[in-house]
py3Dmol code that shows the C-alpha trace and the ligand (Angstrom):
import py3Dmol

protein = """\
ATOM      1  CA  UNK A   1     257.243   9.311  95.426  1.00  0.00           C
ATOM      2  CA  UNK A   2     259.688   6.579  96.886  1.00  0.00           C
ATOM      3  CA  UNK A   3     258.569   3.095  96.028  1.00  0.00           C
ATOM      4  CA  UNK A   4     257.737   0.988  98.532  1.00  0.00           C
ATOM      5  CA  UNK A   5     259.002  -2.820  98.581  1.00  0.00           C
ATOM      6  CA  UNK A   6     258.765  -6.749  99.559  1.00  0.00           C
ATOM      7  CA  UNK A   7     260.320  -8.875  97.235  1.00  0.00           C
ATOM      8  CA  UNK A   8     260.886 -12.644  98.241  1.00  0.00           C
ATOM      9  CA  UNK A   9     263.860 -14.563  97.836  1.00  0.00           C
ATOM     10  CA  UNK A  10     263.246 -18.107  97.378  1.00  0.00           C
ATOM     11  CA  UNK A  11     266.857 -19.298  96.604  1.00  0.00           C
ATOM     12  CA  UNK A  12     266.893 -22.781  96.134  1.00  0.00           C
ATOM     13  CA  UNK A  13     263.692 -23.770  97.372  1.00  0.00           C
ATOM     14  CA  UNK A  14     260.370 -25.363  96.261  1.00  0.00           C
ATOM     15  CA  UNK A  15     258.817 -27.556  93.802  1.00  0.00           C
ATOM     16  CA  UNK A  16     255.652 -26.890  91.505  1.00  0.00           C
ATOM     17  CA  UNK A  17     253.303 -28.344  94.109  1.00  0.00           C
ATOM     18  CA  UNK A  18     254.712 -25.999  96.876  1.00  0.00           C
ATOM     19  CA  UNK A  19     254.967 -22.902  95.272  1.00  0.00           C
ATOM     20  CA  UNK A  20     251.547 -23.340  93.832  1.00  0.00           C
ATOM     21  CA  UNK A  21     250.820 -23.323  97.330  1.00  0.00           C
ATOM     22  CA  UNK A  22     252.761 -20.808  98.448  1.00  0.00           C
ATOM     23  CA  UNK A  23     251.767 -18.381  95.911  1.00  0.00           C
ATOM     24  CA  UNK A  24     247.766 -18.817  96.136  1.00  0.00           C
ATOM     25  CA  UNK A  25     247.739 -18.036  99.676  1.00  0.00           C
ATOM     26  CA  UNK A  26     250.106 -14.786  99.094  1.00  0.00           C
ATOM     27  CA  UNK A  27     248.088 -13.533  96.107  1.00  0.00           C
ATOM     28  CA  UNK A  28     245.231 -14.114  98.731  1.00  0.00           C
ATOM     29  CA  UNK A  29     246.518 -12.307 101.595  1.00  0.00           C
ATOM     30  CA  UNK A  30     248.043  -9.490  99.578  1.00  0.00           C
ATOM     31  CA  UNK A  31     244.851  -8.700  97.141  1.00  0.00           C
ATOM     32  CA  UNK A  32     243.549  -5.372  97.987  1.00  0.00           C
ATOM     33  CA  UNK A  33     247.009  -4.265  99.922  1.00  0.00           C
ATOM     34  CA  UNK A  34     247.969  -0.687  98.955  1.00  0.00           C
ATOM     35  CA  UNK A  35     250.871   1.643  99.211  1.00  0.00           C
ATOM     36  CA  UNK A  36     253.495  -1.077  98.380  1.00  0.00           C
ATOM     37  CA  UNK A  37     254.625  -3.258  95.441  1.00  0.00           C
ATOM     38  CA  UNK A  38     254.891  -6.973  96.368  1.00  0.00           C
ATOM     39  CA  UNK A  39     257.388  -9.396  94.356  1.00  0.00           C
ATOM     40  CA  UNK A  40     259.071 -12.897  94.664  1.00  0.00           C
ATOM     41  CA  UNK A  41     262.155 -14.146  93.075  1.00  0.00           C
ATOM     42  CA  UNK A  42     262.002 -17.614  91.763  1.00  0.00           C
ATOM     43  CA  UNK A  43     264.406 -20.273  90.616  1.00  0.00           C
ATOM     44  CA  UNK A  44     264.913 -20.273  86.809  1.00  0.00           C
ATOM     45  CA  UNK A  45     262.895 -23.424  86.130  1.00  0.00           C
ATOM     46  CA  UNK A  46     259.623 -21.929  87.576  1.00  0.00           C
ATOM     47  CA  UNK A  47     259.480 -18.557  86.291  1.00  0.00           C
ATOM     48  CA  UNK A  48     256.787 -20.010  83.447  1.00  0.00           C
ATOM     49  CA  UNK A  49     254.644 -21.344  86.383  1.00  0.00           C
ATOM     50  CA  UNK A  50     254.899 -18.764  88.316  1.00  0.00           C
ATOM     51  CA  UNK A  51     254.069 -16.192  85.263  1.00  0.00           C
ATOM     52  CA  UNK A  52     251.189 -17.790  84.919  1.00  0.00           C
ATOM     53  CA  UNK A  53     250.036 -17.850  88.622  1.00  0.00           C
ATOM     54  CA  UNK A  54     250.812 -14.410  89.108  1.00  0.00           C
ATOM     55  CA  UNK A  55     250.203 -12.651  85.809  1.00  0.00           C
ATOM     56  CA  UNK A  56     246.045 -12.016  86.968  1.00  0.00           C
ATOM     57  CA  UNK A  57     247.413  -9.982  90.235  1.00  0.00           C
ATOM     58  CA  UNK A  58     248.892  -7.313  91.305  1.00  0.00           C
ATOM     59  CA  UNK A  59     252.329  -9.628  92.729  1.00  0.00           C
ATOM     60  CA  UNK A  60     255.596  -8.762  89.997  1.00  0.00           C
ATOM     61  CA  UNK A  61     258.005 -11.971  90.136  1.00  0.00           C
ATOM     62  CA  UNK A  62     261.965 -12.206  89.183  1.00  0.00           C
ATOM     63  CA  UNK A  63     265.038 -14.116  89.043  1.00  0.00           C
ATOM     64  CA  UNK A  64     267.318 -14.359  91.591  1.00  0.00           C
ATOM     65  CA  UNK A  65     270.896 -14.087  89.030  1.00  0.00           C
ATOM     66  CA  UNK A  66     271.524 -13.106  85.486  1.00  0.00           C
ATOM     67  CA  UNK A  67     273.997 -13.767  83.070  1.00  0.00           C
ATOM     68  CA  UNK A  68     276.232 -10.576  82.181  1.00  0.00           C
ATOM     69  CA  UNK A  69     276.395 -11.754  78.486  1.00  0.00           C
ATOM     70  CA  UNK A  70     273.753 -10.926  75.978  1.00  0.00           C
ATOM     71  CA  UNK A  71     274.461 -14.730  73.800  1.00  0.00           C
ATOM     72  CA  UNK A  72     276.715 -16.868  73.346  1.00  0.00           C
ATOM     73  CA  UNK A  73     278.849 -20.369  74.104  1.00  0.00           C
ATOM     74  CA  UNK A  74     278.274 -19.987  78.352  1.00  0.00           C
ATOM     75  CA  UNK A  75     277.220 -23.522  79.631  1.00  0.00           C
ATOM     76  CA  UNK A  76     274.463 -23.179  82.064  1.00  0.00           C
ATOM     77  CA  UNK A  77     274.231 -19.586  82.035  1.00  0.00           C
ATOM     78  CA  UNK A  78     270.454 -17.712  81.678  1.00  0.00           C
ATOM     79  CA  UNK A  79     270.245 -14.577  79.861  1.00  0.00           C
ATOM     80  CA  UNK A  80     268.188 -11.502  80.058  1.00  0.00           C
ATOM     81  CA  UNK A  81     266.062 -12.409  76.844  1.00  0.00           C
ATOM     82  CA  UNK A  82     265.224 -15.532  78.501  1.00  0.00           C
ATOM     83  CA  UNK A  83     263.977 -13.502  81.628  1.00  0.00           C
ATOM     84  CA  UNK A  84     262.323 -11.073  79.487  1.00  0.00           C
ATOM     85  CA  UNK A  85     260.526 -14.272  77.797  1.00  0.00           C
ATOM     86  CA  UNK A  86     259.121 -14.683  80.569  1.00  0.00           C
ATOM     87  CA  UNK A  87     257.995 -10.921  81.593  1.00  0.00           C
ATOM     88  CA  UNK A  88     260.361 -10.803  84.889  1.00  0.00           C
ATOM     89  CA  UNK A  89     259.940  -7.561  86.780  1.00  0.00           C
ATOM     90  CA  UNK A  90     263.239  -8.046  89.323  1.00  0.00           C
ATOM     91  CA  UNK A  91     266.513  -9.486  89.165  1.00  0.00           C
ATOM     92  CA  UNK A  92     268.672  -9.698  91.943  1.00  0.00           C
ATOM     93  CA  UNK A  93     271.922  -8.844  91.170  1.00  0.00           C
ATOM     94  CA  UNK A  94     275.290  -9.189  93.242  1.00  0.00           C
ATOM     95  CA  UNK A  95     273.355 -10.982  96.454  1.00  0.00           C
ATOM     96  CA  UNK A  96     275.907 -11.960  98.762  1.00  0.00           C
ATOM     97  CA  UNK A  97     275.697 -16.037  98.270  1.00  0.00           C
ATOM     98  CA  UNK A  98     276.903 -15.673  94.525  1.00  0.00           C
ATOM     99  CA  UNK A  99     279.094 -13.275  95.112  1.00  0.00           C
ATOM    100  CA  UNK A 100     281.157 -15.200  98.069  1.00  0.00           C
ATOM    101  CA  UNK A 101     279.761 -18.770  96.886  1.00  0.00           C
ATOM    102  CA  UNK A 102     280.202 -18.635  93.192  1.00  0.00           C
ATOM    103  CA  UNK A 103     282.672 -16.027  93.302  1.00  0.00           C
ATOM    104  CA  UNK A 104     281.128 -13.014  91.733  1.00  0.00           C
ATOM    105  CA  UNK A 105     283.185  -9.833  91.532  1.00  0.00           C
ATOM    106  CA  UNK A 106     282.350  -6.540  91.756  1.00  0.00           C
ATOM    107  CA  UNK A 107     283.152  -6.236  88.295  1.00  0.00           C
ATOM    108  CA  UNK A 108     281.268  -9.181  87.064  1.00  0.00           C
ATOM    109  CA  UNK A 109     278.204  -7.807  89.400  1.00  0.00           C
ATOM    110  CA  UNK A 110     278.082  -4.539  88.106  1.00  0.00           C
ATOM    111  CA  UNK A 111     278.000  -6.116  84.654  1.00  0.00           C
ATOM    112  CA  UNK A 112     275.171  -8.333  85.131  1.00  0.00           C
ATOM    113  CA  UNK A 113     273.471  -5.070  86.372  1.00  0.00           C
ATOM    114  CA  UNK A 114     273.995  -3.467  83.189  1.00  0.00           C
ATOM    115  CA  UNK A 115     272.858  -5.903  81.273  1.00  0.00           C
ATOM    116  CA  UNK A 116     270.082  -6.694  83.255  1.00  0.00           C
ATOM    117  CA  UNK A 117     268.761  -2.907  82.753  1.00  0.00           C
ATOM    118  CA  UNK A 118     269.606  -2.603  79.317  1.00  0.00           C
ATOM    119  CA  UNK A 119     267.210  -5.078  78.887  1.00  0.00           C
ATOM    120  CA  UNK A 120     264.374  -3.578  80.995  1.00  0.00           C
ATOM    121  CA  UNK A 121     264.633  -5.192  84.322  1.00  0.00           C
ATOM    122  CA  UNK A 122     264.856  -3.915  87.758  1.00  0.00           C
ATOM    123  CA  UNK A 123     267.798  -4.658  89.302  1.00  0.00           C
ATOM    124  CA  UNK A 124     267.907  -5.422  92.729  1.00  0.00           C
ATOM    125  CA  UNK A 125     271.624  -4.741  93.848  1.00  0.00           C
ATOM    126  CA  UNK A 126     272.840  -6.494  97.297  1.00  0.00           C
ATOM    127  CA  UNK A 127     275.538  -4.697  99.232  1.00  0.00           C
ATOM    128  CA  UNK A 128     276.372  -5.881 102.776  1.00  0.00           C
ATOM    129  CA  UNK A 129     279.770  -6.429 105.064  1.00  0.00           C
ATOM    130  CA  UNK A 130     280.666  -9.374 107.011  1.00  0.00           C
ATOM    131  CA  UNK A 131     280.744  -9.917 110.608  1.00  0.00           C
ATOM    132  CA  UNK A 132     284.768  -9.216 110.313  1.00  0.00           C
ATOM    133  CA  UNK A 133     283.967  -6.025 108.403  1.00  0.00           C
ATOM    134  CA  UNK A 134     282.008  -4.702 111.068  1.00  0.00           C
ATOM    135  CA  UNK A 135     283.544  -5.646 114.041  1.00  0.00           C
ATOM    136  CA  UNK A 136     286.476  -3.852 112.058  1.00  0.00           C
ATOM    137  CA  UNK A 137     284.616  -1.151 111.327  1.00  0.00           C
ATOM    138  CA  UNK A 138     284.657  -0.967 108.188  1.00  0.00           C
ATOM    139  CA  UNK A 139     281.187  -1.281 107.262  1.00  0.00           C
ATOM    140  CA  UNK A 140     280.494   1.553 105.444  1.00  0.00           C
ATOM    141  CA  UNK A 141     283.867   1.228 103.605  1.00  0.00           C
ATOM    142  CA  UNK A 142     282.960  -2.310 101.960  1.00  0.00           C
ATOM    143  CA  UNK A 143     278.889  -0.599 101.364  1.00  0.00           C
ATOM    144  CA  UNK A 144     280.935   1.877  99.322  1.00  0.00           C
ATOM    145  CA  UNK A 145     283.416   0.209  97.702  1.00  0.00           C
ATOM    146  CA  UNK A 146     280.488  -2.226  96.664  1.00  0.00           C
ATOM    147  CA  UNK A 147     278.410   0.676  94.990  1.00  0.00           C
ATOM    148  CA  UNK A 148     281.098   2.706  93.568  1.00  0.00           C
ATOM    149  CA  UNK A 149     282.133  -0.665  91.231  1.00  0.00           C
ATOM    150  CA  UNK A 150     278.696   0.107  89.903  1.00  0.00           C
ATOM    151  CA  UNK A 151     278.798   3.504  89.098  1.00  0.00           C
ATOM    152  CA  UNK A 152     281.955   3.307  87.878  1.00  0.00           C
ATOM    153  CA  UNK A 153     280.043   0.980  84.955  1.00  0.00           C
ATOM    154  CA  UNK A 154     276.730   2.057  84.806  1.00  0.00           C
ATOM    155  CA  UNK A 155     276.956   5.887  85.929  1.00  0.00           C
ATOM    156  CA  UNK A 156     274.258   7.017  89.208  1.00  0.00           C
ATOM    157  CA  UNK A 157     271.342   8.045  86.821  1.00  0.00           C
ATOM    158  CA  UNK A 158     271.170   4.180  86.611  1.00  0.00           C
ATOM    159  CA  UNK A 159     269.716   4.611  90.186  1.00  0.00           C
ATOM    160  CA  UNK A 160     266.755   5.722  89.124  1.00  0.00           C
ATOM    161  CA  UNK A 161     265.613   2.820  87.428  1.00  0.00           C
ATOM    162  CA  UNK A 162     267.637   0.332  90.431  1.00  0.00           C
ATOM    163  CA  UNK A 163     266.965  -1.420  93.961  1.00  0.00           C
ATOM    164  CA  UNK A 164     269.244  -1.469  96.289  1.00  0.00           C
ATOM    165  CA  UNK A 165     269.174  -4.036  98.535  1.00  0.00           C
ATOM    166  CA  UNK A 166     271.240  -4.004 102.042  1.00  0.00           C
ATOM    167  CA  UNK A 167     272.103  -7.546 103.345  1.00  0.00           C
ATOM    168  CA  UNK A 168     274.517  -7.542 106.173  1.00  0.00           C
ATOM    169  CA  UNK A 169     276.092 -10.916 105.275  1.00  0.00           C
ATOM    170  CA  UNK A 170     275.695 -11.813 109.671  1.00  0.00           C
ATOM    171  CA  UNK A 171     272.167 -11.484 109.321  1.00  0.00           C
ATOM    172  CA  UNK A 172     271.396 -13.619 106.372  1.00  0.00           C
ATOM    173  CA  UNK A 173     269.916 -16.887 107.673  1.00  0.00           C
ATOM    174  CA  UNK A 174     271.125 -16.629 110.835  1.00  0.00           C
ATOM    175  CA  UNK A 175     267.920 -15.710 113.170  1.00  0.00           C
ATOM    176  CA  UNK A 176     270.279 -12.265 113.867  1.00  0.00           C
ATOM    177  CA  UNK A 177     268.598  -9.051 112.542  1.00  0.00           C
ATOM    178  CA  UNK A 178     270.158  -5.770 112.452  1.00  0.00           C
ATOM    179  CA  UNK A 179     268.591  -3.679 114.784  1.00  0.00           C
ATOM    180  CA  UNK A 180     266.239  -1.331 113.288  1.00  0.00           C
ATOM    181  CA  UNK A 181     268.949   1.750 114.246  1.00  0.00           C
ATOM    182  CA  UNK A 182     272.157  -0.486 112.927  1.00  0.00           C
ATOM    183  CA  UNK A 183     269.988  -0.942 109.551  1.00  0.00           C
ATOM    184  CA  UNK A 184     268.818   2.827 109.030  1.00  0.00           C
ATOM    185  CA  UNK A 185     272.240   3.730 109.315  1.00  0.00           C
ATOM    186  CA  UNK A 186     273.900   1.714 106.422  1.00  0.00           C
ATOM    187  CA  UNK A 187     270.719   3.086 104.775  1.00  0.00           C
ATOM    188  CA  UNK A 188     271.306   6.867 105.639  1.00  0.00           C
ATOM    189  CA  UNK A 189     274.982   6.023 104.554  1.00  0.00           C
ATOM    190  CA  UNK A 190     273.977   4.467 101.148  1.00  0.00           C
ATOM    191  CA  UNK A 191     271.173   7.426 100.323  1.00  0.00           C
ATOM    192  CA  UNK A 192     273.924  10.392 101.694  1.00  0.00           C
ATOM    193  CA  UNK A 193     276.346   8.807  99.371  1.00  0.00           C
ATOM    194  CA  UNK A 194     274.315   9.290  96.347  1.00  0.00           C
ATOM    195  CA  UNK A 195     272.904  12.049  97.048  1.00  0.00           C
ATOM    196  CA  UNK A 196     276.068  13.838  97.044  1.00  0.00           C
ATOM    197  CA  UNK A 197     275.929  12.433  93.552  1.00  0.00           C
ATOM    198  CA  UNK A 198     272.669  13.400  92.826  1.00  0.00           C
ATOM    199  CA  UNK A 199     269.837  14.324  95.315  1.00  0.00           C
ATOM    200  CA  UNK A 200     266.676  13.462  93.172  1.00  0.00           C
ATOM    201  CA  UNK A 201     267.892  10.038  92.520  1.00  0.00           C
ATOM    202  CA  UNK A 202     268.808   9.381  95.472  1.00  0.00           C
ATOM    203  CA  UNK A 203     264.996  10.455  97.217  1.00  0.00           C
ATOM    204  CA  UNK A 204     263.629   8.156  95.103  1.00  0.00           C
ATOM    205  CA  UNK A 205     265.738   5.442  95.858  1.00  0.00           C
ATOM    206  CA  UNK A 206     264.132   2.626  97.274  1.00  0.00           C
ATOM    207  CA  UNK A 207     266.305   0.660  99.717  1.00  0.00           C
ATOM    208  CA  UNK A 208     265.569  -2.507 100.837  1.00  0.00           C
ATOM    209  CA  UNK A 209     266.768  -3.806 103.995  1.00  0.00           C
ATOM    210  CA  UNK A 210     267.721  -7.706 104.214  1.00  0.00           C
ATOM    211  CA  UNK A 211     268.636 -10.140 107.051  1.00  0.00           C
ATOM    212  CA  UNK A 212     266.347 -12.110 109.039  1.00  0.00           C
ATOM    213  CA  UNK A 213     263.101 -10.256 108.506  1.00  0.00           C
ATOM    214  CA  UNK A 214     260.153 -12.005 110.041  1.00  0.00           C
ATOM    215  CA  UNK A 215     256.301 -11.159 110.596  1.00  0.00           C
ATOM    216  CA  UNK A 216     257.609 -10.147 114.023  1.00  0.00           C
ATOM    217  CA  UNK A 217     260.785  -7.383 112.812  1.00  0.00           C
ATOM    218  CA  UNK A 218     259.386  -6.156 109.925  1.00  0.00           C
ATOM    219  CA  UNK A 219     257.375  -3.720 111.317  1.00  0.00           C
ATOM    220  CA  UNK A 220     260.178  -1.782 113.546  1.00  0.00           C
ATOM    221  CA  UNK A 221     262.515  -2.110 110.778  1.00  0.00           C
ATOM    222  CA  UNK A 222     260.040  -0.562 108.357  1.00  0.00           C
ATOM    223  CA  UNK A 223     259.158   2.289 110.443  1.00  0.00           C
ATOM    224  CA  UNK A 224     263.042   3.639 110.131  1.00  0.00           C
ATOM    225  CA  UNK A 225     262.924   6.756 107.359  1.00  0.00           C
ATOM    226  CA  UNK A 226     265.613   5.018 105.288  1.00  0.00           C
ATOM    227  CA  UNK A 227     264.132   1.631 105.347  1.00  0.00           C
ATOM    228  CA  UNK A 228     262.047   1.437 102.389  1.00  0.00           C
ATOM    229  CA  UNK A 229     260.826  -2.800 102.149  1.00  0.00           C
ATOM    230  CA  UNK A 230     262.492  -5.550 102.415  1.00  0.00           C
ATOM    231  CA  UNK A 231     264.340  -8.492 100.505  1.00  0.00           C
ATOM    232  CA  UNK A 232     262.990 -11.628 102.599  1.00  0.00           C
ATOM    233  CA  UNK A 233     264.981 -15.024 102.498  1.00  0.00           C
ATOM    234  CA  UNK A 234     263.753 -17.871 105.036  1.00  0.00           C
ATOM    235  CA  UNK A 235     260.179 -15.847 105.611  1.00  0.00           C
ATOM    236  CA  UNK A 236     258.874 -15.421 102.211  1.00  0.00           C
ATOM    237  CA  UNK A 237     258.603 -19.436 102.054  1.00  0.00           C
ATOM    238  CA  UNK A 238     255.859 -19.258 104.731  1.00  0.00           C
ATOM    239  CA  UNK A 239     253.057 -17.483 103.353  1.00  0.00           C
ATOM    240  CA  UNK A 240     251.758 -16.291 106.701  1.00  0.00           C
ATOM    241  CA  UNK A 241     255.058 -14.829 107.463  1.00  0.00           C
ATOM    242  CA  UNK A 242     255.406 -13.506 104.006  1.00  0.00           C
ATOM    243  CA  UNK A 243     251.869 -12.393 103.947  1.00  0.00           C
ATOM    244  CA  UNK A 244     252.474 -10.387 107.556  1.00  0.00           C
ATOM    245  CA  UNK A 245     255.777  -8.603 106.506  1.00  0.00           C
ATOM    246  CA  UNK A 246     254.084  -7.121 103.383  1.00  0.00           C
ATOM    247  CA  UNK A 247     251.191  -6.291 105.661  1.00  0.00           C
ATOM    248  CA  UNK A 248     253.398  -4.092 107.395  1.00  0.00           C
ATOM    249  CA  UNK A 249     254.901  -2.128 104.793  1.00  0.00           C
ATOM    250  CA  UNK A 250     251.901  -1.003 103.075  1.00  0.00           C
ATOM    251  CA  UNK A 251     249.127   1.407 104.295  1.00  0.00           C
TER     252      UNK A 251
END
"""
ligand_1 = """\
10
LIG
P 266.940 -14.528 105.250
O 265.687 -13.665 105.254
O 266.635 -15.993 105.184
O 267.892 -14.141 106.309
O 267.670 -14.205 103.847
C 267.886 -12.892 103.479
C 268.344 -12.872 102.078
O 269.434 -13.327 101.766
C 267.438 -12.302 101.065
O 268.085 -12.126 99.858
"""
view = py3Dmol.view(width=600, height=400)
view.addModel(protein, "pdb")
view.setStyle({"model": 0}, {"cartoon": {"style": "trace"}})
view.addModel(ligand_1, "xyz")
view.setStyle({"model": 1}, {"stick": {}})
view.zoomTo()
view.show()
């Protein structure tokens, strides 16, 4: 069956104090929650803490990037041995603020999500248009041009062992939310696509839905048939808020 999904992204936020915290009033609020897997992506430095917070409960944990090289002479770059050190579930892979930010390509992106499978993890690829893209309508163009990159490198059986994550770059951070109907569509799109591929992979596929999701959205947006969790920015620093959204994903 379809996997069910909340997995936090802290980006650049917190400090040990806070996200010891954070993370004892989550593991709190979601012991005993069924029907969904529950996960937070950390900064780099605290993926030891966090391990060791975490490691007694049901919550996985991640990185939010990942080197596309195995080794070697790259200054400041984290591989996936390191993440595996450190028994990382998730990596997000391709989320919009590295790939417009730090200029990650499509290449580069579907690369690191290679490697980052090779190696064991979950990769949690982000696909998503820009307000220009839609208003152009070319949403669904830049969705697919986004996941053929990857399975032009790492073939669509790799979607059986793969997130996807759909971020519509106008709704990251920015209070505005797809509507529930706008989201299920890019989501119909993205499952239709690979199911044309390969049907079984693609009703397995989890797809997660990013953009704004708060205790108060989730529950709408979770209810669509093609909207299978969520990847949570600004909401998964508040545990209440956090707490609520995985509340309404699971059973
Ligand atoms: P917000 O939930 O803060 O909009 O961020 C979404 C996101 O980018 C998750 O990866």
């Amino acid at each position: 069956m379809r996997e069910k999904l909340v997995a936090g992204n802290w980006k650049m936020h917190g400090n040990l104090a806070e996200n010891k915290q954070l993370l004892s009033a989550i593991s709190a609020g979601l012991n005993g929650l069924n029907g969904a897997k529950f996960a937070v992506c950390v900064p780099y430095p605290y993926l030891s803490s966090v391990q060791n917070m975490l490691q007694d409960t049901d919550i996985s944990w991640g990185a939010q990037n990942v080197s596309q090289y195995e080794k070697g002479a790259y200054t400041g770059e984290v591989s996936v041995s390191m993440l595996d050190d450190f028994e990382c579930t998730y990596v997000i892979i391709g989320h919009s603020e590295r790939r417009t930010l730090f200029g990650e390509d499509s290449y580069a992106v579907a690369e690191k999500y290679v490697t980052a499978q090779r190696a064991g993890l979950t990769p949690i690829l982000c696909v998503g248009e820009t307000l220009e893209h839609r208003e152009a309508g070319i949403t669904e163009q830049i969705i697919q041009e986004q996941l053929t990159a990857v399975v032009n490198v790492a073939g669509i059986e790799s979607f059986s062992k793969a997130v996807i994550a759909y971020e519509p770059i106008w709704a990251i951070g920015t209070g505005k939310t797809a509507s529930p109907q706008q989201a299920q569509d890019v989501h119909a799109f993205i499952r239709n696509g690979i199911a044309t591929q390969d049907i079984n992979i693609a009703k397995e596929l989890t797809i997660l839905y990013g953009g704004s999701v708060k205790a108060n959205n989730a529950a709408e947006l979770f209810a669509m048939p093609d909207i299978d969790g969520g990847l949570i920015g600004g909401a998964s620093l508040v545990a209440n808020e956090f707490i609520a959204i995985c509340r309404a994903l699971s059973n």
